[in-house]
PAZAPA-4460 file (N, C-alpha, C; in steps of 0.05 Angstrom, whole numbers, plus 32768, in hexadecimal, padded with zeros to 4 digits):
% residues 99
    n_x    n_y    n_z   ca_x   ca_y   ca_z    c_x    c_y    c_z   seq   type   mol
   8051   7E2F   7F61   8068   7E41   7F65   806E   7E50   7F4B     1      X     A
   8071   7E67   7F52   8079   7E79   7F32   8097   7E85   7F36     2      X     A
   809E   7E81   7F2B   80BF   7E86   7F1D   80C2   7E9A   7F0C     3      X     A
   80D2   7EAE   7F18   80DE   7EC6   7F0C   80FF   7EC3   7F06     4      X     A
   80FD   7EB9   7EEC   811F   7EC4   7EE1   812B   7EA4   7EF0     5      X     A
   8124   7E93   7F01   812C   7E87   7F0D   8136   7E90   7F2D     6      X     A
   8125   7EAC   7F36   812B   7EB1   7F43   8108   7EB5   7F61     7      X     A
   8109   7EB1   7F74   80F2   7EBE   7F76   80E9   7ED3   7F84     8      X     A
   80D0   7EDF   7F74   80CD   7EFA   7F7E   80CF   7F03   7F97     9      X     A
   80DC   7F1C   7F9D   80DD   7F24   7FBB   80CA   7F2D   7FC5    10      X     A
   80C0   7F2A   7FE2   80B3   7F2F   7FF5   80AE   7F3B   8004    11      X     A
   80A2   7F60   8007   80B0   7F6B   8015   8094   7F76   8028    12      X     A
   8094   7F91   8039   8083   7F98   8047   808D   7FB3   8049    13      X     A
   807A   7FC8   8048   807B   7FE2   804A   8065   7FE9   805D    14      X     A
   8065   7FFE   806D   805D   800E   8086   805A   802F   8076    15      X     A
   8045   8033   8067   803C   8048   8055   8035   8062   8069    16      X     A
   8033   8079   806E   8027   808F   807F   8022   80A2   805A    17      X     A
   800F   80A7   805D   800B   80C0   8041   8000   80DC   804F    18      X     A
   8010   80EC   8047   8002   8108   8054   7FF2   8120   8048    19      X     A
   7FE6   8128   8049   7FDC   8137   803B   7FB9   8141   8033    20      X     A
   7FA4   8145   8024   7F91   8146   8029   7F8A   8127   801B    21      X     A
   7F8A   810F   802C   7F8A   80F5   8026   7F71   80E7   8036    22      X     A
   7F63   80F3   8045   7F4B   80F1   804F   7F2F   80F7   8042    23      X     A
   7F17   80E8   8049   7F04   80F3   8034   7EFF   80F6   801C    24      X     A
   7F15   80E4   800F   7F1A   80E9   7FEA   7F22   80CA   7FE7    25      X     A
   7F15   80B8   7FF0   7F06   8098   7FE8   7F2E   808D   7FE8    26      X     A
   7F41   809E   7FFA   7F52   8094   7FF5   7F5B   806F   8009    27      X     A
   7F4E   8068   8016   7F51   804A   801D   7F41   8036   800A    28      X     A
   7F28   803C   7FFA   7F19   802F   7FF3   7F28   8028   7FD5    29      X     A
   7F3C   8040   7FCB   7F48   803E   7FAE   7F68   8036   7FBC    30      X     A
   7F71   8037   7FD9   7F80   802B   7FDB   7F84   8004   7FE0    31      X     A
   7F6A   8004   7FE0   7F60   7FE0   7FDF   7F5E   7FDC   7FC2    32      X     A
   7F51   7FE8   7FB8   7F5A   7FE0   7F93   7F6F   7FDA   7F8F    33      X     A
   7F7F   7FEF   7F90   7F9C   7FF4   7F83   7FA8   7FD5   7F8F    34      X     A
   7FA6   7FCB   7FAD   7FB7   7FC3   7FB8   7FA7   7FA9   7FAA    35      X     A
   7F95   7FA1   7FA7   7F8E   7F8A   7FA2   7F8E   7F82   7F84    36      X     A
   7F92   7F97   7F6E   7F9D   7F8C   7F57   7FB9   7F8D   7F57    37      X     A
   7FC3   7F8E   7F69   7FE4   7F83   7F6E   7FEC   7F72   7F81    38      X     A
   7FD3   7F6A   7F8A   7FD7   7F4D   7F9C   7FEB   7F4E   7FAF    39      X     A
   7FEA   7F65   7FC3   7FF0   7F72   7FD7   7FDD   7F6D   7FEF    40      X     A
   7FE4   7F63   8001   7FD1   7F65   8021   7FD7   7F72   802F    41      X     A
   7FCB   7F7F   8042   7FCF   7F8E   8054   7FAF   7F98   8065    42      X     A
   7FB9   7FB7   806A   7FA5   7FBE   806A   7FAB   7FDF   806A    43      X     A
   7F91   7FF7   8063   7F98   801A   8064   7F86   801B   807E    44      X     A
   7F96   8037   8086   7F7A   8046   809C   7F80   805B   809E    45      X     A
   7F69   806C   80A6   7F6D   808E   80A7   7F79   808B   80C4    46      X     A
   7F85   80A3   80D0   7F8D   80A3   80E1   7F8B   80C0   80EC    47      X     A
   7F8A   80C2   810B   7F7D   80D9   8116   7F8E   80F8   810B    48      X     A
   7F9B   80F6   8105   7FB3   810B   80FE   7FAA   8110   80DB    49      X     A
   7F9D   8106   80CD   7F91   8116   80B9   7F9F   80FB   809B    50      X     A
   7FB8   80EB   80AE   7FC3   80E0   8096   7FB9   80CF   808D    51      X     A
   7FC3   80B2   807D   7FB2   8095   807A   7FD2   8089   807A    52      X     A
   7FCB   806D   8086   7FE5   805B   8087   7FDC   8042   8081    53      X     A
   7FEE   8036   8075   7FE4   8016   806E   8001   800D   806D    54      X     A
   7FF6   7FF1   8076   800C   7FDA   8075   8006   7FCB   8059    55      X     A
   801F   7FCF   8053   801D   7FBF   803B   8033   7FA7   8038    56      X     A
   8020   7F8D   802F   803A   7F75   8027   8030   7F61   8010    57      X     A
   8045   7F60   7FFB   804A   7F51   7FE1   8061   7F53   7FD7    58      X     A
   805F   7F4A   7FB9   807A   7F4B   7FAE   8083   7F6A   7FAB    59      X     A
   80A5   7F6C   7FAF   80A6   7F88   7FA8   809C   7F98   7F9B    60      X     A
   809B   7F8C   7F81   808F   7FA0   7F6C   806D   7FA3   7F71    61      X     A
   8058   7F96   7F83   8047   7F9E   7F85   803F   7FB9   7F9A    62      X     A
   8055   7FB1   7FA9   8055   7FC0   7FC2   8060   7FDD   7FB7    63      X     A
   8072   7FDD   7FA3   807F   7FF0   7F9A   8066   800C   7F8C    64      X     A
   8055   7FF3   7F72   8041   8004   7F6E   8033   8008   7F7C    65      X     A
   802C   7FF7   7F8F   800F   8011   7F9E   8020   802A   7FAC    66      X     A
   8036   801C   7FAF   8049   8043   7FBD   8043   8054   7FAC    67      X     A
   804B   804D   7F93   804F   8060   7F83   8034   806D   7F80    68      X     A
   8019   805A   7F77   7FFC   8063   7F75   7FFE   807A   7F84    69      X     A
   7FFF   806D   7F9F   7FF7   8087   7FBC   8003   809F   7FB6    70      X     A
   801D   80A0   7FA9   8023   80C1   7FA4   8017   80CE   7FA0    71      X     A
   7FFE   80C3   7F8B   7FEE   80DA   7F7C   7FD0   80D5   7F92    72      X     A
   7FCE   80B6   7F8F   7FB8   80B3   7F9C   7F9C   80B9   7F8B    73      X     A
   7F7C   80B1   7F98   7F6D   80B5   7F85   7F6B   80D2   7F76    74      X     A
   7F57   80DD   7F67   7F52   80F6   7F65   7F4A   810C   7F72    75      X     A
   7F45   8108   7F85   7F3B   8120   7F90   7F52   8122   7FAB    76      X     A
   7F69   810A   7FAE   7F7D   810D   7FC4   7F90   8121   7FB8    77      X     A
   7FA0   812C   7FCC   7FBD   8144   7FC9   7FCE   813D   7FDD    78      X     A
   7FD3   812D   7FD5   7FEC   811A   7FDB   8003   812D   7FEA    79      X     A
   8011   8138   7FFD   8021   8144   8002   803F   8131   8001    80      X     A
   8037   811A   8019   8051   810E   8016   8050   80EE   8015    81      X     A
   8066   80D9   801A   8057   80BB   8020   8077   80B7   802D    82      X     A
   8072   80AD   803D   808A   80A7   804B   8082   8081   804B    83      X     A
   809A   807B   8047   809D   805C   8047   80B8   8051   8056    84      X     A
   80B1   8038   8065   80C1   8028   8079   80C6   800C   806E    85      X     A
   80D1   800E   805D   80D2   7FE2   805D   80D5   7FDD   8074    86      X     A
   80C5   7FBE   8071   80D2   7FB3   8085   80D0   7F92   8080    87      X     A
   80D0   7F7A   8092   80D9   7F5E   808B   80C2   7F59   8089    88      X     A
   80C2   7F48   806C   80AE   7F3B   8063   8099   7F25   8075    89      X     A
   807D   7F26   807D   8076   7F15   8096   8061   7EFA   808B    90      X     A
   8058   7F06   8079   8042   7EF8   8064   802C   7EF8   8086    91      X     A
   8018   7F0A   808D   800A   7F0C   809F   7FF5   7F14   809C    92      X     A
   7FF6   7F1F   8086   7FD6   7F29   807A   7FD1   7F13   8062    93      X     A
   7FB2   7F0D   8060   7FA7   7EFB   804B   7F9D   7F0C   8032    94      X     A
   7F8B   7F21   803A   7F7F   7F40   802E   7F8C   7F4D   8033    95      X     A
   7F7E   7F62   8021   7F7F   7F7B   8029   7F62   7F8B   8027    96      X     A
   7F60   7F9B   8048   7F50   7FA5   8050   7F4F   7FBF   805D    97      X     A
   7F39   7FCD   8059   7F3E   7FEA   8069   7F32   7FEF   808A    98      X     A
   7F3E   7FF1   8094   7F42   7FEF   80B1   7F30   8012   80BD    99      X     A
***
């Protein structure tokens, strides 16, 4: 068990949609990086409408950075928007994988 401050870290889950030209520009394959050096599970997927969405769950602050990552996203993505949903923490994913 690891101990923060005497407190422990929170646990949260986000429901990601990113819009924009986020297809075709290796954005699930650098969204499994990101999410896995922050020890985040879930999983990304393109989706028929042009966007990519992933479920994401860890400690806040991991879940926080890969949001923030996706703004910009890899290099060749143009990120228009990222809409995010918390929601209750489930611990249901073991990985993270691209779907």
């Amino acid at each position: 068990m690891r101990y923060t401050s005497g407190m422990e870290e929170e646990m949260v889950r986000a429901n990601v949609i990113v819009t924009g030209k986020v297809q075709g520009v290796f954005f699930r394959a650098s969204t499994m990086e990101q999410a896995q050096s922050m020890r985040v599970t879930g999983w990304v997927m393109n989706l028929p409408d042009g966007t990519v969405e992933m479920m994401l769950e860890g400690s806040r602050f991991g879940v926080e950075e890969v949001i923030k990552w996706a703004k910009n996203g890899p290099p060749d993505a143009r990120v228009e928007d990222v809409i995010v949903r918390f929601g209750k923490y489930t611990d249901e994913f073991r990985t993270f994988v691209v779907r």
